[in-house]
KOLLOGU-40308 format. One line per 5 residues: their letters; for each residue y, x, z of C-alpha. Coordinates in steps of 0.25 Angstrom, whole numbers, padded with zeros to 4 digits. Layout:
# KOLLOGU-40308
a) Y X Z; ... .
# end
This chain:
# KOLLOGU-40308
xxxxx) 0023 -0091 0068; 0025 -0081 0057; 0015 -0083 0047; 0014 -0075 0034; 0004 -0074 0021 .
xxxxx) 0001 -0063 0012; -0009 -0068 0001; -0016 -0060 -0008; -0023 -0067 -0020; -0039 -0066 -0017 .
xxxxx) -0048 -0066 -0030; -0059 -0074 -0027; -0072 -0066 -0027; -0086 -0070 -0029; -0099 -0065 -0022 .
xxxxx) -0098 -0049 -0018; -0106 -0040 -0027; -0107 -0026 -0021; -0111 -0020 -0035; -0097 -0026 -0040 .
xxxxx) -0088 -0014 -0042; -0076 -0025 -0044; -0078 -0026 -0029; -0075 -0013 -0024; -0061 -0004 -0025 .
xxxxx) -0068 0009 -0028; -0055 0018 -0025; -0048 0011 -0014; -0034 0015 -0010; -0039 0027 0001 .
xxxxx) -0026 0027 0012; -0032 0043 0016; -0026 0051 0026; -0021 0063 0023; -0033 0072 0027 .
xxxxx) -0041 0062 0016; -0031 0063 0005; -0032 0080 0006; -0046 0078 0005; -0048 0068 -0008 .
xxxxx) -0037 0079 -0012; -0048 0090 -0010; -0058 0082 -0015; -0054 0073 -0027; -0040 0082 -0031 .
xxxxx) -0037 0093 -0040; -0028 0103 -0045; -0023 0105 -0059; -0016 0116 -0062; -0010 0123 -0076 .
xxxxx) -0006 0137 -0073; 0008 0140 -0081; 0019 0150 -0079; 0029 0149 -0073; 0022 0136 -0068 .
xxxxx) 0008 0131 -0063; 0007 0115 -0066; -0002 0110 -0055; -0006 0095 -0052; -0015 0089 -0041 .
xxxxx) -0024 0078 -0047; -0017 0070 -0037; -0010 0059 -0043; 0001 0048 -0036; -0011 0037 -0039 .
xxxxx) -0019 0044 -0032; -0011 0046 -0020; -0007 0033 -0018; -0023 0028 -0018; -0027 0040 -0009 .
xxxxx) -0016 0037 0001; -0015 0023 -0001; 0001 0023 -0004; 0003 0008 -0007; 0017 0014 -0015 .
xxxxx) 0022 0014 -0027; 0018 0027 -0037; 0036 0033 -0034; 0033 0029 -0020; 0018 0037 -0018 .
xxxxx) 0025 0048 -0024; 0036 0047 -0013; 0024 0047 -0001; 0013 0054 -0007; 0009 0068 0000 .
xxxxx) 0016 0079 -0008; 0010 0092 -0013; 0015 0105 -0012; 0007 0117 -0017; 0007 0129 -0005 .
xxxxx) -0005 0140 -0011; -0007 0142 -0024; -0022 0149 -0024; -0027 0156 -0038; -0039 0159 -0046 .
xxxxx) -0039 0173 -0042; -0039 0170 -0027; -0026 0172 -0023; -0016 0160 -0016; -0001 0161 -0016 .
xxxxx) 0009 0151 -0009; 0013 0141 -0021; 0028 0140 -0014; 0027 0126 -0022; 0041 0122 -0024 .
xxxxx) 0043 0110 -0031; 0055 0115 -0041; 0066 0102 -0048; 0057 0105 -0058; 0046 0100 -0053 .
xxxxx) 0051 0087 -0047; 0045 0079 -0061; 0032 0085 -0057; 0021 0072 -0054; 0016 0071 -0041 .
xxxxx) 0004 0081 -0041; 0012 0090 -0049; 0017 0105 -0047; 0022 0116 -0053; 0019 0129 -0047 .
xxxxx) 0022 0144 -0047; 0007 0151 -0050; 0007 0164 -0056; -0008 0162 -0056; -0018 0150 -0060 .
xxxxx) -0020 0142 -0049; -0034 0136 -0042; -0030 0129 -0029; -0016 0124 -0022; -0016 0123 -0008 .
xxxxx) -0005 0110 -0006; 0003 0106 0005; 0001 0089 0005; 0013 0082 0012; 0010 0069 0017 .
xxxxx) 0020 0058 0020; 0013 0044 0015; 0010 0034 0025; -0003 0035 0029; -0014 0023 0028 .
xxxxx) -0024 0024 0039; -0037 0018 0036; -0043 0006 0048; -0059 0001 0047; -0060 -0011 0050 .
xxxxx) -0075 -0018 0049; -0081 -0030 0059; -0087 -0021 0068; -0073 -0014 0069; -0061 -0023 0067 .
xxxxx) -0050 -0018 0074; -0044 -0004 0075; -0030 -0001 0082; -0019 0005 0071; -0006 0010 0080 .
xxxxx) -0003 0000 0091; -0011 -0011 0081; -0025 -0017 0076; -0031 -0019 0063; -0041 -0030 0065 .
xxxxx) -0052 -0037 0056; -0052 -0050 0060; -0063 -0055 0050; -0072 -0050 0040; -0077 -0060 0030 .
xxxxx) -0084 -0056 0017; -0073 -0052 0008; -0062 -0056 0018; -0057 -0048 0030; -0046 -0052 0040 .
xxxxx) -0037 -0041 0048; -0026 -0042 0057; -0016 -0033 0062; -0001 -0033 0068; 0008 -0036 0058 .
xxxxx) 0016 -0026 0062; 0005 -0018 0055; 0003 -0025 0043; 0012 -0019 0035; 0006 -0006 0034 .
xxxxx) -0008 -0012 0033; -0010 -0004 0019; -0022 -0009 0015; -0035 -0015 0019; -0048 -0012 0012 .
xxxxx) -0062 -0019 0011; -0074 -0012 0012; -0091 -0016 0007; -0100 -0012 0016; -0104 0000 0005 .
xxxxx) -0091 0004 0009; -0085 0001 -0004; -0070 -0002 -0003; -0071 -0019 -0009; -0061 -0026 -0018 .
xxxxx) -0049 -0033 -0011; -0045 -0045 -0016; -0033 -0051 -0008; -0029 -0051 0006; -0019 -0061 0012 .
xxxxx) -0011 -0060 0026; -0005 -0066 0037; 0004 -0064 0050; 0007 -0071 0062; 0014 -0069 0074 .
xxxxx) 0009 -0064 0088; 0004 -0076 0098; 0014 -0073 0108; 0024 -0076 0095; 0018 -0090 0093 .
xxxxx) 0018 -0092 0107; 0032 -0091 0107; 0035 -0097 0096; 0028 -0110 0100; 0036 -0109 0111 .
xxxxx) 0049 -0107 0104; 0048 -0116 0093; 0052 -0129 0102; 0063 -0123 0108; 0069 -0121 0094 .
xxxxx) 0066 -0133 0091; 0074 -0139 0102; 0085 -0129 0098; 0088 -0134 0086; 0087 -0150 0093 .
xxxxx) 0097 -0146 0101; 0107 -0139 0089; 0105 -0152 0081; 0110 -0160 0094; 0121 -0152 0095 .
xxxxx) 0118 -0149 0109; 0118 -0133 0104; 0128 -0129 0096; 0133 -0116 0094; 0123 -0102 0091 .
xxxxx) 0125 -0095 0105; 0119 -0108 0110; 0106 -0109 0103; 0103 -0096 0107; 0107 -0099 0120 .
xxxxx) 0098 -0109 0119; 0086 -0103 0114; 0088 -0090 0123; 0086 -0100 0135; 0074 -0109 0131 .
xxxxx) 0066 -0098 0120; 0053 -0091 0127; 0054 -0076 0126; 0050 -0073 0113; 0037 -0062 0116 .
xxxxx) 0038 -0048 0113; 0023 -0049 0105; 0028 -0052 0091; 0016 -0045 0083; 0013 -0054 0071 .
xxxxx) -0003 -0051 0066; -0006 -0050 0054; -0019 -0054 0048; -0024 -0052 0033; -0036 -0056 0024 .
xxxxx) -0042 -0045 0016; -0052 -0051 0005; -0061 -0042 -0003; -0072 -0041 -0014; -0083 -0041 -0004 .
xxxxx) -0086 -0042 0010; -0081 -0031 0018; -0088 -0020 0027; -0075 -0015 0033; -0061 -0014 0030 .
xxxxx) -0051 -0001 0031; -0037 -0005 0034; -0025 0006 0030; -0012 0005 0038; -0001 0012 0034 .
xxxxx) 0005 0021 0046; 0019 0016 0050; 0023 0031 0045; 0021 0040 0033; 0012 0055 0036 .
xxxxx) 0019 0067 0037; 0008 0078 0037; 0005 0089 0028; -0008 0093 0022; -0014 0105 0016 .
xxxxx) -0026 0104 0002; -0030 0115 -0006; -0032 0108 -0022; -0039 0115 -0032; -0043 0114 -0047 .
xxxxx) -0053 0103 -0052; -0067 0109 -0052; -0067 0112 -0066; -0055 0118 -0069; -0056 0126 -0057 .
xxxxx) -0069 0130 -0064; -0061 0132 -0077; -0053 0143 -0067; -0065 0150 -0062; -0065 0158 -0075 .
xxxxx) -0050 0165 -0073; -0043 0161 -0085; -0032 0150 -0084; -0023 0140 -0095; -0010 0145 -0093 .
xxxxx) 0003 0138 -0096; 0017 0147 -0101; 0028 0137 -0097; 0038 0143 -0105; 0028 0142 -0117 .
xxxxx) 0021 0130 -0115; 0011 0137 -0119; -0003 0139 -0114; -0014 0154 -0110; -0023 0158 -0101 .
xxxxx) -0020 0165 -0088; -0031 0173 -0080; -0031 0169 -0064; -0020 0180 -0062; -0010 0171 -0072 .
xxxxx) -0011 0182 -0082; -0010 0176 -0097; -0025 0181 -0103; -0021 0170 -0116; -0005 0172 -0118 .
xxxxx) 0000 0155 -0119; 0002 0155 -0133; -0007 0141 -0132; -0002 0127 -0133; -0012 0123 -0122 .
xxxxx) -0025 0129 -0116; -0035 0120 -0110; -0046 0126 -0101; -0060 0124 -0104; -0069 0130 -0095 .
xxxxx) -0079 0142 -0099; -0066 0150 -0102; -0063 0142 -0115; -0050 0135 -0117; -0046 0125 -0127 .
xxxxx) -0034 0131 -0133; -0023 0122 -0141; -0015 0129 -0151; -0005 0118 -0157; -0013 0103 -0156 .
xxxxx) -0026 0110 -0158; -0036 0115 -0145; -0047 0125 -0148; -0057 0129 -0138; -0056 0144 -0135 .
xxxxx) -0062 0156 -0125; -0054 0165 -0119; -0057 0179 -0118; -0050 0182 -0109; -0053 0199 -0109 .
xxxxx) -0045 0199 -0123; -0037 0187 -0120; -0040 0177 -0130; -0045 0165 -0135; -0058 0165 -0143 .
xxxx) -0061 0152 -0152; -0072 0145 -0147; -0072 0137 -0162; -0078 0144 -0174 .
# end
């Protein structure tokens, strides 16, 4: 009988107190599909954008770390940038109400660029990005499992909850699934993703193996009886042999797996994420925009603007027309069309008037 342990160390743990935070995960890895991950883009994301000429430097708040929490990538960082969903920018829309296509190539140039990086042709200061998103991770569907509830079928298998004990849940599963078991999470009844403390895991073979097995076993036995008496000598023989007198070995080998999960607290119901056996190939469309107060800061037509060849900072109305010439080492936008202008090491708040296209000192 194959037999195999996978211990994790279990800290000890003392009465549950729901009003303990050190109980609860408050950002557990999230395994979203790809309709959810465009929608926590929406929701939680942003653009940042710095108008230059010849280039627009734009990121999306996006980071690696963030991918791999959202989609549950169990990778390391070189590897999540290998699988994580790409960008590419397709409409460029501007303040002034009018869109173009971006026709985003990334140039050698370009190829140091971060992750959520680009730099892209803009004659004008841009507001949204309309982004092509390639998706080619392997995805990590979510399973609920809870007492009144413990089995669901995934592909030709099933997840089962065997037990749920306060703090400690059983599951089993084929072990040809087990490998892409990516991860089972805990969950208090407030529906508060709990603290896991160990798990452990083992495997055994199907009955109609250990049947056979226990058939087998005594006729090996008498195999090697026989080789020590010299009665069977040579190789060809021994198989002979136990081609003649071994039971058909059965065509159901499936091992099962079963694990222990131990948690902080007891559990309400657990969501079981199992890699799919191949990665996604789809292709998803999301329109990102400025952070709310920048966007605001936009609202009032006039835009930092960076001269490349210069490294040298102005302001550009929502045309990309210079109103303030980059004569500045760097302009920082402040709302209430005033700007905090730095000449040298040294910033000074400043209002722009735009109508003689100028700065005014705001200090006496």
């Amino acid at each position: 009988v194959e037999f195999s342990v996978k211990p994790t160390t279990v800290i000890p743990k003392g009465d549950f107190d729901a009003n303990d935070y050190r109980n609860f995960i408050d950002q557990p890895i999230k395994y979203l599909s790809e309709d959810e991950f465009i929608a926590t883009l929406k929701r939680d994301f942003f653009l940042v954008s710095k108008f230059g000429k010849p280039k627009t430097e734009v990121s999306i708040s996006l980071n690696l770390i963030n991918v791999k929490e959202l989609l549950g990538l169990d990778l390391s960082i070189d590897e999540v940038y290998e699988n994580a969903p790409k960008f590419t920018p397709i409409t460029l829309h501007f303040w002034d109400g009018t869109a173009t296509n971006a026709n985003y190539k990334a140039s050698p140039a370009d190829e140091e660029l971060e992750y959520n990086h680009f730099l892209i042709d803009a004659s004008k200061p841009i507001r949204n990005i309309d982004f092509d998103v390639a998706f080619k991770n392997y995805k990590s569907p979510g399973y609920r499992l809870d007492l009144s509830k413990p089995k669901v079928k995934v592909g030709n298998h099933w997840l089962e909850m065997k037990s749920n004990e306060p703090g400690e849940v059983k599951i089993n599963y084929p072990k040809a699934l087990a490998s892409n078991v990516a991860e089972v999470q805990g969950f208090y009844k407030n529906g508060r993703a709990l603290n896991k403390t160990g798990s452990t895991s083992y495997s055994i073979s199907s009955q109609a193996t250990v049947e056979w097995l226990k058939q087998a076993l005594p006729i090996y036995e008498k195999a090697l009886e026989e080789i020590d008496q010299g009665r069977i000598k040579a190789p060809h023989a021994v198989k002979a042999f136990l081609d003649v007198k071994l039971p058909k070995k059965p065509t159901d080998t499936t091992k099962t797996e079963f694990s222990k999960h131990f948690f902080s607290g007891p559990v309400a119901h657990v969501m079981i994420y199992v890699r799919d056996e191949k990665p996604t190939n789809t292709l998803k469309k999301v329109k990102l925009g400025l952070y709310k107060q920048w966007d605001e800061i936009g609202k009032e037509g006039y835009f930092v603007a960076v001269d490349e060849a210069k490294q040298l900072s102005g302001i550009v109305d929502a045309k990309g027309n210079w109103i303030i010439n980059p004569i500045y080492d760097k302009i920082e936008a402040m709302g209430e069309e005033k700007f905090n202008v730095r000449e040298g090491r040294i910033g000074t708040p400043k209002k722009l008037d735009a109508k003689n296209k100028k700065f005014i000192d705001l200090l006496p």
